[in-house]
ZASESE-249623 format. One record per residue (C-alpha): x negated, y negated, z; residue in one letter. Coordinates in steps of 0.02 Angstrom, whole numbers, padded with zeros to 5 digits. Layout:
<pts>
       c1       c2       c3   residu
        X        Y        Z        A
...
</pts>
This chain:
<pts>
       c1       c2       c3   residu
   -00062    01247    00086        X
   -00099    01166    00254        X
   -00160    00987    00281        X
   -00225    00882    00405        X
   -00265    00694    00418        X
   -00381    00586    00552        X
   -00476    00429    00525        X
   -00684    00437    00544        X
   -00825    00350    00461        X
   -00724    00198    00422        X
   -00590    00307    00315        X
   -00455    00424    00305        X
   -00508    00602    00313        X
   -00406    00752    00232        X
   -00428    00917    00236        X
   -00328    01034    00129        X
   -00328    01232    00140        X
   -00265    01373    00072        X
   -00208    01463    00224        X
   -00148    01402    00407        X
   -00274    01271    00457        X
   -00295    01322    00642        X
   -00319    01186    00792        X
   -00509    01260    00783        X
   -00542    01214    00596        X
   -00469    01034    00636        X
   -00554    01001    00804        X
   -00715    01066    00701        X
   -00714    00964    00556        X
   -00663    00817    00687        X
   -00808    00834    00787        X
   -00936    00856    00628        X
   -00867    00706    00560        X
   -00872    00599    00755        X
   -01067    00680    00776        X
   -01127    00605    00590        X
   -01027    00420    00634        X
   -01138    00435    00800        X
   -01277    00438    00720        X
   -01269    00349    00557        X
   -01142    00207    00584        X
   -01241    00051    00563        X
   -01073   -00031    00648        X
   -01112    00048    00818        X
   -01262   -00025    00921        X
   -01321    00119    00995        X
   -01321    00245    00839        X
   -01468    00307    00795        X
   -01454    00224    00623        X
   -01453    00054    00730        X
   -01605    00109    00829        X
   -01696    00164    00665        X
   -01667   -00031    00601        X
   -01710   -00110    00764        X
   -01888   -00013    00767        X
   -01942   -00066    00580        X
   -02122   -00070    00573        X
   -02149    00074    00707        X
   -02128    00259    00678        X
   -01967    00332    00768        X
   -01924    00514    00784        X
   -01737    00551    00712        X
   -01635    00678    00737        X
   -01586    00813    00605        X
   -01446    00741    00526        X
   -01519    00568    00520        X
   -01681    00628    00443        X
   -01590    00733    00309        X
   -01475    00548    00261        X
   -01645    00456    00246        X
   -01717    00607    00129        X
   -01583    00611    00020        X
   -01523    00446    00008        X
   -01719    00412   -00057        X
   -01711    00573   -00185        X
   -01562    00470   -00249        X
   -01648    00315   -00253        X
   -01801    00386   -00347        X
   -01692    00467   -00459        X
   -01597    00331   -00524        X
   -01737    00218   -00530        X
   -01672    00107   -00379        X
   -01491    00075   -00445        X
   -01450    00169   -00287        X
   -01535    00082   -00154        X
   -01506    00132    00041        X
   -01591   -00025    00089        X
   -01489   -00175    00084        X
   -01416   -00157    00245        X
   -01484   -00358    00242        X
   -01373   -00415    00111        X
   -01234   -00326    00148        X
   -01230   -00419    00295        X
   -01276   -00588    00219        X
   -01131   -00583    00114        X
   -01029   -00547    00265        X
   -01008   -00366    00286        X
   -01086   -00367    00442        X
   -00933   -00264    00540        X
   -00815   -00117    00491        X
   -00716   -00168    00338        X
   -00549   -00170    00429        X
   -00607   -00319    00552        X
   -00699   -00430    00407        X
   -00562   -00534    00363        X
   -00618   -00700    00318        X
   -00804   -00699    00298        X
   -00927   -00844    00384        X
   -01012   -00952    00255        X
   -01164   -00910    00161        X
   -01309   -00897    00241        X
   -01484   -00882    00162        X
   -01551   -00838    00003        X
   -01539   -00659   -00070        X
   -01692   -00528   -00043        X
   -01642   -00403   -00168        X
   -01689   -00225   -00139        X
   -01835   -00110   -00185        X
   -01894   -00088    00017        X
   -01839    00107   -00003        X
   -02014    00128   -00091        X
   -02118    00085    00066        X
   -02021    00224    00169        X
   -02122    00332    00256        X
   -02038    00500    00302        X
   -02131    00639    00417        X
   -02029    00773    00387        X
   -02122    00900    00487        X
   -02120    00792    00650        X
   -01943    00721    00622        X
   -02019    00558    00607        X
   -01969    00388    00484        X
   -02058    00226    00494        X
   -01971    00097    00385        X
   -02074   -00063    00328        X
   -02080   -00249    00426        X
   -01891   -00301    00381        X
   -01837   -00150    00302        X
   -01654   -00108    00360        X
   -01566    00045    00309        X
   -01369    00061    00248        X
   -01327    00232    00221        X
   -01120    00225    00237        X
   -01110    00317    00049        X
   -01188    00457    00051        X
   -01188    00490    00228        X
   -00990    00498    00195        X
   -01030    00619    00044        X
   -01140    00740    00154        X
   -01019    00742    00290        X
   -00887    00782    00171        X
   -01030    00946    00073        X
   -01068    00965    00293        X
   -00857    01002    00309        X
   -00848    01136    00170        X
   -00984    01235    00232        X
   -00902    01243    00414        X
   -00736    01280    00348        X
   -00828    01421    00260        X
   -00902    01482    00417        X
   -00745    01480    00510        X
   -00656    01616    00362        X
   -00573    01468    00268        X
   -00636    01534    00085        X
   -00515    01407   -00023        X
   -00508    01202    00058        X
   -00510    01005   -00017        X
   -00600    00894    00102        X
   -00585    00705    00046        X
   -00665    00566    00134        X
   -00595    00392    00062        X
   -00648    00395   -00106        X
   -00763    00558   -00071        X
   -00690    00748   -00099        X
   -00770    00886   -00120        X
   -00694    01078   -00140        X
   -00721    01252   -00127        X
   -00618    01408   -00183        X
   -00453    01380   -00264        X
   -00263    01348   -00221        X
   -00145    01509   -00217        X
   -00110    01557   -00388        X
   -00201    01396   -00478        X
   -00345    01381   -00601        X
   -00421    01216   -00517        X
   -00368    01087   -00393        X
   -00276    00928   -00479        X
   -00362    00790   -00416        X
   -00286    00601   -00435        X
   -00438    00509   -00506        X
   -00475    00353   -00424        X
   -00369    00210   -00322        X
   -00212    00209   -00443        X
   -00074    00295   -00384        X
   -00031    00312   -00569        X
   -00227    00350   -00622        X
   -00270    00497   -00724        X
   -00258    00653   -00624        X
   -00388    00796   -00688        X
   -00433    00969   -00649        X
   -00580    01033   -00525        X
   -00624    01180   -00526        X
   -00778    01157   -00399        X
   -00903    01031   -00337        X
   -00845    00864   -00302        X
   -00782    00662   -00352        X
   -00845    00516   -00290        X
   -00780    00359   -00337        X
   -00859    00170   -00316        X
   -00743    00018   -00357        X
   -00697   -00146   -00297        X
   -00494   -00101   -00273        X
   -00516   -00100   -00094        X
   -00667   -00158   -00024        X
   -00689   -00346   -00073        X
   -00669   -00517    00033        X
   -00684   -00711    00045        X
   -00834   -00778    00104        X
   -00803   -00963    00102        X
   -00716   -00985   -00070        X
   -00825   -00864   -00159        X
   -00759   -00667   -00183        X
   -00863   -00523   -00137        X
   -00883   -00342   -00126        X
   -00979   -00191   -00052        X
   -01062   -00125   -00199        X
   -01237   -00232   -00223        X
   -01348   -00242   -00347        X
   -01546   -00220   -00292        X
   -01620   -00317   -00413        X
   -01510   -00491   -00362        X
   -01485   -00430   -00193        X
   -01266   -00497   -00257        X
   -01118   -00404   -00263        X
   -01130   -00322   -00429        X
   -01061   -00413   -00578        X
   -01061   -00269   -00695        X
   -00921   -00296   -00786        X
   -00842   -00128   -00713        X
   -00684   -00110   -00619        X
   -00714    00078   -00540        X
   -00821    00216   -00579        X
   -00781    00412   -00537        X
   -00921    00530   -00553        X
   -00900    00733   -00564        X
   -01053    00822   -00461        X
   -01119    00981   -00402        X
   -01108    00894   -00231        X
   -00999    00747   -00133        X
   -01200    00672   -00103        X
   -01240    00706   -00279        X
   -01062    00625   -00359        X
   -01090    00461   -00235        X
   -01250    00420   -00282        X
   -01208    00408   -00458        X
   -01059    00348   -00462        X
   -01152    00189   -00349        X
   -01280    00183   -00488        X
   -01162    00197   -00630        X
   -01055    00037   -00551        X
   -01222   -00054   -00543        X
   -01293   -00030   -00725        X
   -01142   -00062   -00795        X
   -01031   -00018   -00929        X
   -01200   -00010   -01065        X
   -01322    00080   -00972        X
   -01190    00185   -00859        X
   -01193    00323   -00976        X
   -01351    00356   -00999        X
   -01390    00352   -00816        X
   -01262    00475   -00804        X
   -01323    00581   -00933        X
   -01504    00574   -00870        X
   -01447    00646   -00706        X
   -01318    00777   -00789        X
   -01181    00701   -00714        X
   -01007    00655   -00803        X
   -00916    00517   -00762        X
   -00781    00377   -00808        X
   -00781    00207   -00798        X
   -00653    00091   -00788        X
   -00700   -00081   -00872        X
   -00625   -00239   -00783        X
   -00513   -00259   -00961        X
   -00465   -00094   -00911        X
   -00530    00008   -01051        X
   -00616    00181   -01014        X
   -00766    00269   -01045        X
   -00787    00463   -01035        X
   -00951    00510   -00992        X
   -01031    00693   -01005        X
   -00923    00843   -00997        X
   -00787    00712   -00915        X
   -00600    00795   -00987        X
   -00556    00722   -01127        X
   -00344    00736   -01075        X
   -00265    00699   -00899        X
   -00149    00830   -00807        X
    00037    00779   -00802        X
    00090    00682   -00622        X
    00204    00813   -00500        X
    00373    00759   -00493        X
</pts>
C-alpha cells in the first residue's frame, strides 16, 4: 500500500492505494481538493461561497461545483426534514465560529439572539442557467458535505488515472473503492478514539459528526459546530459522536449531521428512513447500532 498526507479544507487529507501512488495521483487529488476550498470555503473572502452570501436577495450565476454543493446539500435537507440544514452559516458565526477552527481559540462574547434555521426552503436554484438566488439574510455553510463530495470527487479521479483499489479520508470523511491486496474489506477505525471499534468496509463510505474535536469557549459558556435548526444552539442531543455507513461520503455526512441532531430517540429512525446504518455514541458512553451497522468490531493491529 502507498499513502500520502496534505492538509485542505480545514483537515488532514489521506489517500491510501493499492499500488505506487505516483507524483500525478497526489498533485491530482491536491489540486481537486485546493479548486473545491476555492470555491466553497466560507473562510476565504473571495470564494465563490462568500460571494454567493454577500449577494443574498439577487440571483448569482455559480460555477459547477458550487451549484452541485447547493443541490445536494438541499436534497439532504429535504430529506431529513431540515435536521440537516446548510443554512446557518449565521449562527455558526454568532456562537463564534466565524474563522477556521484552528485560529478560534477563545471565542468573543455572545452576541444576539438565535435565528434558528429553515431559510434552505426559500432557495431558489436555476439549474439550467447555473444560477442560485438565496433569500434576504439567507447565508449558506456548506463545510460538511462539501468535504464529503470532494472526498466521492477524489475516488472517481483516482479511478480515471488507473488506480482501481484506494481509501481517501478527509477528517472524519472516507470514502473507498476496490479492495487492499489479498483482503476482504478495508478495516476502518470508527470514529475519534484511537481505541474505538474498528469495522470492516467493503465499499461506500463513513462519515462521522461529534463534538471530540471541534468545540470552544465563548465567554464561560462551551460550544460546538454541530447546530441544531430549530434553536439555532449547538445541539444538546445527548450524543457524544455519531458514524454513519453510506453509499456515498455526501450521503454518510448528511446523516450522520442529522442523526447527531435528533438525538439518541429519534436517530434511528432517521437513519432507517433514509436506509442508512449508523452508531451512536451516547455522552454516558453507551452505543447504539443502527441498520445493518456490524454487530462485532475487528481486532486492533499490533
Amino acid at each position: 500500500m502507498s499513502s500520502h498526507r496534505f492538509r485542505a479544507m480545514g483537515s488532514e487529507i489521506q489517500l491510501l492505494v493499492s499500488d505506487r501512488l505516483t507524483r500525478e495521483a497526489t498533485q491530482a487529488v491536491e489540486a481537486l481538493f485546493a479548486e473545491w476550498e476555492e470555491a466553497l470555503s466560507r473562510f476565504r473572502p473571495l470564494s465563490e461561497l462568500s460571494r454567493l452570501n454577500a449577494s443574498a436577495g439577487t440571483p448569482m450565476r455559480v460555477g459547477p461545483i458550487l451549484l452541485g454543493a447547493v443541490e445536494a446539500a438541499l436534497e439532504a435537507a429535504r430529506a431529513t426534514g431540515g435536521l440537516f440544514d446548510p443554512t446557518l452559516r449565521h449562527e455558526l458565526v454568532r456562537i463564534g465560529y466565524d474563522r477556521s477552527f484552528e485560529e478560534i481559540g477563545h471565542a468573543r462574547g455572545r452576541v444576539a439572539r438565535p435565528r434558528g434555521g429553515g431559510a434552505w426552503r426559500r432557495i431558489a436554484v436555476d439549474r439550467a442557467a447555473g444560477v442560485v438566488t438565496l433569500p434576504p439574510g439567507g447565508e449558506l455553510d456548506l463545510g460538511g458535505i462539501a468535504k464529503g463530495m470532494a472526498v466521492d470527487a477524489s475516488l472517481d479521479l483516482l479511478a480515471r488515472l488507473g488506480i482501481d483499489a484506494a481509501l481517501v479520508s478527509a477528517g472524519g470523511d472516507l470514502a473507498v473503492r476496490g479492495l487492499p491486496p489479498g483482503a476482504g474489506a478495508w478495516s476502518v477505525l470508527v470514529g475519534g478514539d484511537p481505541n474505538g471499534p474498528v469495522v470492516p468496509l467493503v465499499r461506500g463510505a463513513l462519515a462521522t459528526s461529534g463534538i471530540a474535536r471541534r468545540h470552544w469557549r465563548q465567554g464561560e459558556i462551551e460550544r460546538h459546530h454541530l447546530v441544531d435548526p430549530e434553536t439555532g444552539e449547538p445541539a444538546g442531543s445527548g450524543l457524544r459522536e455519531v458514524t454513519v455507513a453510506g453509499g456515498t461520503c455526501r450521503i454518510a455526512e448528511a446523516g450522520s449531521t442529522a442523526a447527531f441532531v435528533a438525538g439518541p430517540r429519534l436517530a434511528p429512525g432517521v437513519l432507517e428512513r433514509l436506509g442508512l446504518a449508523g452508531l451512536l455514541v451516547t455522552n454516558a458512553g453507551a452505543q447504539i447500532r443502527v441498520g445493518r451497522w456490524p454487530s462485532y468490531d475487528l481486532p486492533h493491529a499490533a
